[in-house]
FITI-639494 format. One record per residue (C-alpha): residue number from 0; residue in three letters; z, x, y. Coordinates in steps of 0.5 Angstrom, whole numbers, plus 500, padded with zeros to 3 digits. Layout:
N
PT   n res   z   x   y
PT NUM ala   Z   X   Y
...
***
This chain:
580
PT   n res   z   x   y
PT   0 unk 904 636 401
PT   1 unk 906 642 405
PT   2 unk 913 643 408
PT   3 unk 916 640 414
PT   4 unk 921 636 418
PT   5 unk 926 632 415
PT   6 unk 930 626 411
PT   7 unk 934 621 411
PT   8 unk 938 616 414
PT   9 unk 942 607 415
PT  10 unk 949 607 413
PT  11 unk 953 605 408
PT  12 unk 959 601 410
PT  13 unk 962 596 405
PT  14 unk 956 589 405
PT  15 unk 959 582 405
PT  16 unk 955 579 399
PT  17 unk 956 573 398
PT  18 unk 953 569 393
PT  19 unk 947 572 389
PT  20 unk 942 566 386
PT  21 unk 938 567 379
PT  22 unk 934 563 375
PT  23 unk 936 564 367
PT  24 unk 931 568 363
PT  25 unk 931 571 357
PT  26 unk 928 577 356
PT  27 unk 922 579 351
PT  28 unk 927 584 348
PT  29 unk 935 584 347
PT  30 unk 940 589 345
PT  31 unk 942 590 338
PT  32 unk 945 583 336
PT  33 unk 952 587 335
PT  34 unk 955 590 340
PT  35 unk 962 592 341
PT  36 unk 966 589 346
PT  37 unk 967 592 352
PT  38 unk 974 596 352
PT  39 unk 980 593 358
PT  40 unk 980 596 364
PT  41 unk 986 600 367
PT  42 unk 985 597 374
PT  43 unk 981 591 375
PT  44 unk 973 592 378
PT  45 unk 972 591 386
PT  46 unk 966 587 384
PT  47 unk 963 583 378
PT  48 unk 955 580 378
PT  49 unk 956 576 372
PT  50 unk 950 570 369
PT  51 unk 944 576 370
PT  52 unk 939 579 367
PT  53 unk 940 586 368
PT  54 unk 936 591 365
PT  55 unk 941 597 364
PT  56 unk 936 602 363
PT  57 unk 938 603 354
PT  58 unk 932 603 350
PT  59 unk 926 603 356
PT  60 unk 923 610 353
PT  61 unk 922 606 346
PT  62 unk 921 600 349
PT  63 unk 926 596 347
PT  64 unk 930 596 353
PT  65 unk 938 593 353
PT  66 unk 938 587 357
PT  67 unk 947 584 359
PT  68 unk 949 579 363
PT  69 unk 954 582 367
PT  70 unk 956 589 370
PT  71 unk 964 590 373
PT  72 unk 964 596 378
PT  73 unk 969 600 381
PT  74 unk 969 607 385
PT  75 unk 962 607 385
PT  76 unk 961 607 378
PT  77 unk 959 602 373
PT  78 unk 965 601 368
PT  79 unk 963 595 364
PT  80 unk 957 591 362
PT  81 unk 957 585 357
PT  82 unk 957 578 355
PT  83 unk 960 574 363
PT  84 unk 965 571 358
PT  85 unk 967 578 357
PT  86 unk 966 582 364
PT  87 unk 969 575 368
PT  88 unk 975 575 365
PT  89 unk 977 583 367
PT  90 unk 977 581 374
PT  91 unk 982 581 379
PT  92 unk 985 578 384
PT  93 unk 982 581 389
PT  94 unk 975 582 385
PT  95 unk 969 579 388
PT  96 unk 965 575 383
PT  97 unk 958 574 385
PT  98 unk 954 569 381
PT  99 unk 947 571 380
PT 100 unk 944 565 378
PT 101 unk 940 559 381
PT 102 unk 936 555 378
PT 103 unk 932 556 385
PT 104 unk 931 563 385
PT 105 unk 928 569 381
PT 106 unk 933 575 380
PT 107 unk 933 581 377
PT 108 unk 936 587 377
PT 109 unk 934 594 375
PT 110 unk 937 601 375
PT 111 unk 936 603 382
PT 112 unk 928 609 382
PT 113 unk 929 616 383
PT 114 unk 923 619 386
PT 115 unk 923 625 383
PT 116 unk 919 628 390
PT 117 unk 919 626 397
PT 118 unk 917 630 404
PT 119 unk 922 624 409
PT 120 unk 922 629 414
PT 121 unk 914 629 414
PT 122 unk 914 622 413
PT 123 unk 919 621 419
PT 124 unk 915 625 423
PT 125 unk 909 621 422
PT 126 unk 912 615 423
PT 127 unk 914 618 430
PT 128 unk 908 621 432
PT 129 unk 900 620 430
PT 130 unk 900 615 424
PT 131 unk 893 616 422
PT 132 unk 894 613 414
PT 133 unk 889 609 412
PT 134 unk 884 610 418
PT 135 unk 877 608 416
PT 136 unk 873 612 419
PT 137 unk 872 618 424
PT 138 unk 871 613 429
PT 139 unk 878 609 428
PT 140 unk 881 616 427
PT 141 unk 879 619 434
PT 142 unk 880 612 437
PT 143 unk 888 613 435
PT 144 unk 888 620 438
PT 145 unk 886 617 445
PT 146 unk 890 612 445
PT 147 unk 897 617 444
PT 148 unk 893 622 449
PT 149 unk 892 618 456
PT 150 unk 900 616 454
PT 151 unk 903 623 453
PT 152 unk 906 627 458
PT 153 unk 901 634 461
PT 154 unk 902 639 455
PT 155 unk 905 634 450
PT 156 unk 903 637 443
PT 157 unk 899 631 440
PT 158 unk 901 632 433
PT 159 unk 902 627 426
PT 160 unk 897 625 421
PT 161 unk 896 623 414
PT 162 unk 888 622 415
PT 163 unk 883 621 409
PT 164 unk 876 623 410
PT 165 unk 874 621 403
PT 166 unk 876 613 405
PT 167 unk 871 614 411
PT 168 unk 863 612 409
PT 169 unk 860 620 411
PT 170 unk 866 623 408
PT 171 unk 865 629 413
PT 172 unk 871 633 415
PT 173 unk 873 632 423
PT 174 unk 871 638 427
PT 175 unk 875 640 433
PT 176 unk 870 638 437
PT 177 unk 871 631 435
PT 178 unk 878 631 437
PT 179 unk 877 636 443
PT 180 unk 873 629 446
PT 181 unk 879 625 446
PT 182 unk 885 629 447
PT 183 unk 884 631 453
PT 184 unk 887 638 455
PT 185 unk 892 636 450
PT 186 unk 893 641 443
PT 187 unk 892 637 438
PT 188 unk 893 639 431
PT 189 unk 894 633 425
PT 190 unk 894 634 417
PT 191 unk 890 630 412
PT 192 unk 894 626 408
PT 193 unk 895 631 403
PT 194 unk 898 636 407
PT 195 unk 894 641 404
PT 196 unk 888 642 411
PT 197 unk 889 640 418
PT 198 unk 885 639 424
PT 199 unk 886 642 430
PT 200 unk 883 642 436
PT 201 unk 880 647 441
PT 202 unk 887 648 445
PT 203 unk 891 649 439
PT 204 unk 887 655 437
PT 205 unk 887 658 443
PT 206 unk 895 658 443
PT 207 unk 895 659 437
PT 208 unk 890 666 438
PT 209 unk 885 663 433
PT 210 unk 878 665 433
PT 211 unk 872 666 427
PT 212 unk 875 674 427
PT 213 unk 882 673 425
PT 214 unk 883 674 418
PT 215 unk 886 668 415
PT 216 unk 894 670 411
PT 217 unk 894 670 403
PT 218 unk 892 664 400
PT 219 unk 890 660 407
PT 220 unk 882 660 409
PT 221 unk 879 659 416
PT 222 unk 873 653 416
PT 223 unk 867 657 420
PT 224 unk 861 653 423
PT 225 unk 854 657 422
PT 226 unk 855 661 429
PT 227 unk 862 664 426
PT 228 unk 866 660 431
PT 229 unk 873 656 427
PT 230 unk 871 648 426
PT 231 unk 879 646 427
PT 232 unk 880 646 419
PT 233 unk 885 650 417
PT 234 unk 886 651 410
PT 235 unk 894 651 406
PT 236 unk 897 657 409
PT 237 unk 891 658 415
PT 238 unk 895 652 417
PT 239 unk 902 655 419
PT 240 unk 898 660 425
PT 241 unk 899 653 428
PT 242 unk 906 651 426
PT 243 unk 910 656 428
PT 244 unk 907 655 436
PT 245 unk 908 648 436
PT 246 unk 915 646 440
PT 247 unk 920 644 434
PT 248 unk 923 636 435
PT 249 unk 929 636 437
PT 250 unk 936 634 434
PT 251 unk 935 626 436
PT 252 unk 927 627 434
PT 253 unk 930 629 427
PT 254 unk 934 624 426
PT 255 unk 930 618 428
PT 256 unk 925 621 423
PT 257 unk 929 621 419
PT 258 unk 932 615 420
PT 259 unk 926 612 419
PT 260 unk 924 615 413
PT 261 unk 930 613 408
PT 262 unk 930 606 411
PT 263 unk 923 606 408
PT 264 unk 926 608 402
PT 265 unk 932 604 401
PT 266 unk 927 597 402
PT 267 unk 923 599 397
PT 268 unk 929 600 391
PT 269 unk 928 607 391
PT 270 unk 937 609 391
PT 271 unk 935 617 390
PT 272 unk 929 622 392
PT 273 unk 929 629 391
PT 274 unk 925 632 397
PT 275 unk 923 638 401
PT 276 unk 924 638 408
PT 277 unk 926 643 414
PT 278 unk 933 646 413
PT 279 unk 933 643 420
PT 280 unk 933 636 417
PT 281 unk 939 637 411
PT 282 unk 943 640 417
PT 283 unk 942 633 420
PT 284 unk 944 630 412
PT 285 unk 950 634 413
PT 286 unk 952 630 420
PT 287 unk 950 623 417
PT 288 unk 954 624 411
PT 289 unk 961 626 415
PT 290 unk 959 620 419
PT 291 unk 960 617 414
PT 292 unk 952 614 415
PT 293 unk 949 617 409
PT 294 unk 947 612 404
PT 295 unk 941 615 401
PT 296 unk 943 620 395
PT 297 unk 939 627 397
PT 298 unk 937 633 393
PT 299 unk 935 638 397
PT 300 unk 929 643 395
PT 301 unk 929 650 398
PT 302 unk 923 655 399
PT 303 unk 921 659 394
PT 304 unk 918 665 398
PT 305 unk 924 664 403
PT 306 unk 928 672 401
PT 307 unk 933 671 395
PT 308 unk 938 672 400
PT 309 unk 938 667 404
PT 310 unk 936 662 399
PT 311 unk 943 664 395
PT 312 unk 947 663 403
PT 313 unk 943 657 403
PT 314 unk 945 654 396
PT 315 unk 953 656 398
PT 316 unk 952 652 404
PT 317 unk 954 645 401
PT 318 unk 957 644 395
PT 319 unk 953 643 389
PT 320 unk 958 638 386
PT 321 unk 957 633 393
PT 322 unk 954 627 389
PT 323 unk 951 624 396
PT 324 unk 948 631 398
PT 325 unk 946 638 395
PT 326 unk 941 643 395
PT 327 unk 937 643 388
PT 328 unk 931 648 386
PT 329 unk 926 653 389
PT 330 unk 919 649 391
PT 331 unk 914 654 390
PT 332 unk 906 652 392
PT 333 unk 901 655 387
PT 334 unk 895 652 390
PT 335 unk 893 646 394
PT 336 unk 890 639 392
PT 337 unk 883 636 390
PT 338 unk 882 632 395
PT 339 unk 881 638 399
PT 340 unk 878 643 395
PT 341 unk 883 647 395
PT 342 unk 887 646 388
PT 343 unk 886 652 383
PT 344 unk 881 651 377
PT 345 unk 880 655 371
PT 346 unk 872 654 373
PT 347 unk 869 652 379
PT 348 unk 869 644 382
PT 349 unk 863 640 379
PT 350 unk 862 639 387
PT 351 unk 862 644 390
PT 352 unk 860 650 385
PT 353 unk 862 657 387
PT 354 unk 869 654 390
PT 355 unk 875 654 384
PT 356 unk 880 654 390
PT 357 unk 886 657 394
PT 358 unk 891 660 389
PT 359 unk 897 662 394
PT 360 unk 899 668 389
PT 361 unk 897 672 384
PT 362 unk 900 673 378
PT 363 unk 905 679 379
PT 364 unk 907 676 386
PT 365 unk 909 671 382
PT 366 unk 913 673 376
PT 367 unk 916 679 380
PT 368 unk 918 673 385
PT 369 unk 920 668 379
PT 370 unk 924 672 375
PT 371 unk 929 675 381
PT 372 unk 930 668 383
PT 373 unk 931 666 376
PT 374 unk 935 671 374
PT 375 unk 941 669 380
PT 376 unk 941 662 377
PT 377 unk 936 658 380
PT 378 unk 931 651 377
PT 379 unk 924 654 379
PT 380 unk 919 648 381
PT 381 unk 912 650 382
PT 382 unk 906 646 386
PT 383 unk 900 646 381
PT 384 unk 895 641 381
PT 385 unk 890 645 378
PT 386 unk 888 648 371
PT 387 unk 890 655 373
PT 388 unk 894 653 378
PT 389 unk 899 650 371
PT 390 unk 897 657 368
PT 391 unk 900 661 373
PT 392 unk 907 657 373
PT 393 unk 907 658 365
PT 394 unk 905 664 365
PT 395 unk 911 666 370
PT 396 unk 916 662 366
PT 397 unk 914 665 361
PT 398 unk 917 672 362
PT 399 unk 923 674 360
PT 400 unk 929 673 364
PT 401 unk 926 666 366
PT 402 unk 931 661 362
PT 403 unk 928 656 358
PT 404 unk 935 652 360
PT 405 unk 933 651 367
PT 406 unk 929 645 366
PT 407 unk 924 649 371
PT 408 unk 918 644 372
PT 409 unk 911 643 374
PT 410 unk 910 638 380
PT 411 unk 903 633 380
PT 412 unk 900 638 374
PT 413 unk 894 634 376
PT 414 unk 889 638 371
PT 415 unk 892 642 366
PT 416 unk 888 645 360
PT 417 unk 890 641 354
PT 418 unk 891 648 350
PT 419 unk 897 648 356
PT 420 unk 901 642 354
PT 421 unk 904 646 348
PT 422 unk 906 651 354
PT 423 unk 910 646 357
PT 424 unk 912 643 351
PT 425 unk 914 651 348
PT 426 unk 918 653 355
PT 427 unk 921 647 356
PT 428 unk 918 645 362
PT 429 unk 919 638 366
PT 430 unk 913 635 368
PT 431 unk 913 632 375
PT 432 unk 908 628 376
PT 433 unk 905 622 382
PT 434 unk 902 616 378
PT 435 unk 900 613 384
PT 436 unk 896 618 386
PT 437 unk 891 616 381
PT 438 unk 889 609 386
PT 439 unk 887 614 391
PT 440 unk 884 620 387
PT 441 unk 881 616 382
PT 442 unk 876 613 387
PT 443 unk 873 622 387
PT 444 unk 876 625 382
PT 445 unk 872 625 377
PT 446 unk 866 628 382
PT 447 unk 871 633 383
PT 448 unk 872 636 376
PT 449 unk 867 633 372
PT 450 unk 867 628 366
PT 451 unk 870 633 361
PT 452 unk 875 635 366
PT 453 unk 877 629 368
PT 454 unk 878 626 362
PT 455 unk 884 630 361
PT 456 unk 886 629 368
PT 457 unk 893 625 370
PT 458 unk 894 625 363
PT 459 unk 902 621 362
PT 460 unk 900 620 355
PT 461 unk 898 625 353
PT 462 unk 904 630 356
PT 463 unk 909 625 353
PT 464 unk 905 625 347
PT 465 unk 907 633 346
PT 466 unk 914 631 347
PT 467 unk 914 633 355
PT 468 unk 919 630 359
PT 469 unk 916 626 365
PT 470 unk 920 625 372
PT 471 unk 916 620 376
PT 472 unk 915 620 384
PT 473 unk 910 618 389
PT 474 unk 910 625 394
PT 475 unk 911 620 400
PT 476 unk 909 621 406
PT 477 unk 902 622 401
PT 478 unk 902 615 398
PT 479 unk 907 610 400
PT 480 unk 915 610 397
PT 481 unk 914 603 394
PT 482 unk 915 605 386
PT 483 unk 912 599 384
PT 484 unk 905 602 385
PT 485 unk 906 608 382
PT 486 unk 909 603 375
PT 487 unk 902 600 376
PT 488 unk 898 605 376
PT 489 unk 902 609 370
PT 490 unk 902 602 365
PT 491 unk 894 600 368
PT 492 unk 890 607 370
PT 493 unk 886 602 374
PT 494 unk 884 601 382
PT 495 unk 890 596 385
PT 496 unk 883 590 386
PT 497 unk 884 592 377
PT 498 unk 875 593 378
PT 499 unk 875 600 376
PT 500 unk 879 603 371
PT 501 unk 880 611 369
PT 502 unk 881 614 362
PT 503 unk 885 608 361
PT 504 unk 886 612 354
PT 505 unk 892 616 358
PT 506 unk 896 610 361
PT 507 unk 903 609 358
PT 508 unk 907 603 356
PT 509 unk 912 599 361
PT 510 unk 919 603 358
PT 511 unk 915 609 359
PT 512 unk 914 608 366
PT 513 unk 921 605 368
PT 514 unk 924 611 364
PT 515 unk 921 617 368
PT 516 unk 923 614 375
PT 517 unk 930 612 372
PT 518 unk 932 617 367
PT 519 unk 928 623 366
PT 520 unk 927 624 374
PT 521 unk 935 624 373
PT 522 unk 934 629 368
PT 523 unk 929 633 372
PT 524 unk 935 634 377
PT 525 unk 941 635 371
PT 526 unk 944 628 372
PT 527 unk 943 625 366
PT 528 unk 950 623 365
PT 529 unk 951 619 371
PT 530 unk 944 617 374
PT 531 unk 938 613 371
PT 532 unk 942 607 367
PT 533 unk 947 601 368
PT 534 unk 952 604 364
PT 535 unk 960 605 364
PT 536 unk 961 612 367
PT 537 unk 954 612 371
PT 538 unk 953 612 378
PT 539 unk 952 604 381
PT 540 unk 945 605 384
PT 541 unk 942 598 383
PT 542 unk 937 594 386
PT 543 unk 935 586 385
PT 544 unk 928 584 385
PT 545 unk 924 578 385
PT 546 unk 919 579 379
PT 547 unk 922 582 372
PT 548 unk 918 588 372
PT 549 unk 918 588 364
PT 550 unk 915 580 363
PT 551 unk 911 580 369
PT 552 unk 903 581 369
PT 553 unk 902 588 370
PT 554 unk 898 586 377
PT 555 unk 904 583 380
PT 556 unk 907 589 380
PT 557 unk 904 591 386
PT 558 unk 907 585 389
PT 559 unk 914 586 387
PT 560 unk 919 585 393
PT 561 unk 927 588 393
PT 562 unk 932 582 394
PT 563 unk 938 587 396
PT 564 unk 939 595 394
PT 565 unk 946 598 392
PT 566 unk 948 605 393
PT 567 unk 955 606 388
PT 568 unk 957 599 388
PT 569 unk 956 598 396
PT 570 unk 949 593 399
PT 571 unk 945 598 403
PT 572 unk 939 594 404
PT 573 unk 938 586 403
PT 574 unk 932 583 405
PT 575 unk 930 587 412
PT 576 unk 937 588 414
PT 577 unk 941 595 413
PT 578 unk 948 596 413
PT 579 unk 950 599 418
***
């Protein structure tokens, strides 16, 4: 998704909470039969959650996962798991005991999900304005646009989005003309789902000085009807012409977004996001945080393209060290997506034969670029969903000066040439990658690449086959935050009905799964020793939920539902309440 507004938002106030219920269950796996006793503590822990079933995260990547029956918590920090017995008997007088067992409920408690990639600011901004997600046909499209245009005041620009053409019957690409009918007089202009294109309509061409005769920016591209004239579809960095003529949101808009957006976040047991926003909206993060309001853990990407200058001010802004808010690596877009054609591949779409995409630079630029910023300490992350999009971003790792300690990384590497996954694996680069994206794609994809392609597309098993990290992520507002789809998809490769299946030879195990979106997100932003596990020393980040998500049928993932999250030992979101 491309840049644009914001994050977070709720509050993190110390809960009252009460008496948790679990029914007793033993899990299919169990640490090692001996294990040593947890030491004494020097102060005693401010909460103890005893008669559990709590994963804590040790043994997810080989499948035999570390279950505990209690957890004390102190300062925002796990400082001891073990037997209730030995946990229980550490407390204090002021204490709080909670009991996780009922024989009437079901609780089980995980790691809190670190979404290795999120846009909050975009998906704030949807929500304010016009939501298009999942409309199913043009009609329904062009319906909510009327609807937001008769209530909005004279010259109001109409603007959101999130549509998918490919969900509708025709799937054929709206014109301005279809908006210019249902707009009226208003500048309208509203992205599909990816971020990648857009549809604008006649009068924000017009403000934005658009005709059949300008010539698009570097890596962007203008749709033409046959009389030469703009159909309103404009193509990754086409886009911007518009962007930069549409009033900004105000302060208060930012924050609602924002607001709005971790809401989301936090009830869907996501405890951590790695985002890419407007300055703006960190601006906004720093405000909620001294408020005392920031209740979600935020590493803030910056703009790859952005001069080196202002990034290093940018960078020094906040302290790197803040566990609630930093900034985090340079975000660099190397081509668009697949679903807009726009994704870069080594030979032409299977569907659309002479088009092989919008690579956004060429190979100089880029190494110039990447190394300079390198060489002054930054992670480097690169957009590429296709095959020589991924070429592109290893060969600029691949120069000297690019360290292979910086855990660059490749986000979504949809489709990446087999021979390349031994790149990954020789540059030491992260692969970042969006299960959930396979449930929308799976439905075209293979019309996209064609059946050779496609058979190496999405492909989990196989990077963690070579040895290649994996950091998980949903790429919201693309798909939804919920994690749970994403398990899903990683451990079936199959549509959410369960009908259709995609290579199925490359879906990965559960622990596999839950590891990339606990411990190796955490490891794709250096915070392995602290994120990712319920172990003494890491951070109290944890939810509850009603579905052990190692024993239940793969389906009933999609269903799992979060009880109660936890944001360094402080309930931040229970059932539909947030603290406040």
């Amino acid at each position: 998704m491309r840049i644009h507004p914001a994050l977070l938002a709720a509050a993190i106030a110390a809960p009252t909470l009460g008496s948790y219920c679990f029914a007793q269950s033993t899990p299919t796996h169990h640490a090692p039969a001996k294990k040593p006793k947890p030491a004494p503590l020097a102060t005693a822990p401010e909460y103890i959650f005893f008669n559990a079933v709590i994963y804590t995260g040790e043994g997810f990547s080989d499948d035999k996962p570390q279950t505990v029956e209690a957890m004390a918590i102190g300062g925002g920090k796990v400082l001891a798991i073990g037997t209730t017995e030995e946990i229980t008997r550490m407390a204090g007088p002021n204490t709080h005991l909670k009991d996780v067992n009922s024989s009437s409920t079901s609780t089980f408690i995980f790691p809190g999900f670190n979404d290795a990639h999120v846009h909050l600011g975009g998906a704030g901004r949807t929500k304010l304005n016009i939501d298009l997600t999942g409309v199913k046909s043009l009609a329904d499209m062009l319906a909510k646009i009327s609807a937001a245009a008769k209530d909005a005041p004279t010259g109001h620009w109409l603007t959101g989005g999130n549509w998918d053409h490919t969900l509708w019957a025709q799937k054929t690409l709206p014109t301005r003309q279809d908006l210019d009918a249902v707009t009226a007089g208003h500048p309208a202009f509203l992205d599909r789902i990816d971020g990648h294109i857009a549809i604008a309509n006649s009068a924000a061409l017009a403000a934005a000085g658009i005709t059949g005769k300008i010539k698009p920016p570097q890596g962007g591209a203008i749709d033409l009807d046959a009389s030469g004239e703009p159909t309103g579809i404009l193509r990754e960095s086409a886009q911007d012409l518009v962007y930069k003529v549409i009033p900004p949101p105000s302060h208060d808009e930012r924050r609602r977004g924002d607001e709005l957006a971790i809401a989301d976040a936090l009830a869907h047991g996501v405890t951590s996001v790695q985002d890419f926003s407007d300055w703006e909206d960190f601006l906004v993060y720093e405000q909620m945080e001294k408020e005392g309001k920031l209740n979600l853990r935020i590493t803030e990407w910056l703009p790859f393209i952005m001069p080196l200058d202002k990034l290093k001010q940018m960078r020094a802004h906040h302290d790197a060290n803040d566990p609630m808010l930093h900034t985090g690596f340079l975000k660099g877009f190397m081509d668009g997506s697949l679903g807009s054609r726009t994704a870069s591949l080594k030979a032409p779409y299977a569907d659309d034969p002479g088009n092989t995409g919008l690579p956004q630079y060429t190979q100089p630029q880029l190494n110039k670029m990447a190394v300079e910023r390198a060489q002054a300490g930054f992670q480097l992350g690169f957009h590429a969903i296709g095959d020589k999009a991924a070429a592109m971003a290893l060969d600029a790792y691949a120069q000297p000066g690019v360290s292979k300690d910086a855990r660059n990384r490749i986000e979504h590497a949809q489709v990446v040439d087999p021979a390349d996954i031994q790149r990954f694996v020789k540059l030491s680069v992260i692969a970042s990658m969006q299960p959930s994206h396979l449930l929308t794609d799976m439905n075209w994809a293979e019309d996209r690449l064609g059946p050779k392609r496609a058979a190496y597309s999405y492909a989990w098993k196989a990077f963690l086959d070579a040895g290649v990290p994996l950091a998980f992520g949903t790429d919201y507002p693309v798909e939804p935050i919920t994690p749970f789809r994403g398990l899903y998809a990683a451990v079936t490769r199959m549509n959410e009905k369960g009908t259709k299946s995609y290579f199925p030879e490359n879906k990965i195990t559960r622990g596999q799964a839950l590891n990339a979106y606990t411990q190796g997100s955490a490891y794709a932003e250096f915070a392995e020793k602290h994120k990712g596990k319920l172990e003494p020393g890491f951070d109290a980040d944890f939810i509850m939920v009603d579905m052990n998500l190692y024993k239940v049928g793969a389906q009933a993932l999609l269903y799992t539902k979060v009880l109660e999250t936890f944001v360094a030992g402080q309930e931040v979101f229970t059932g539909n309440t947030f603290a406040q």
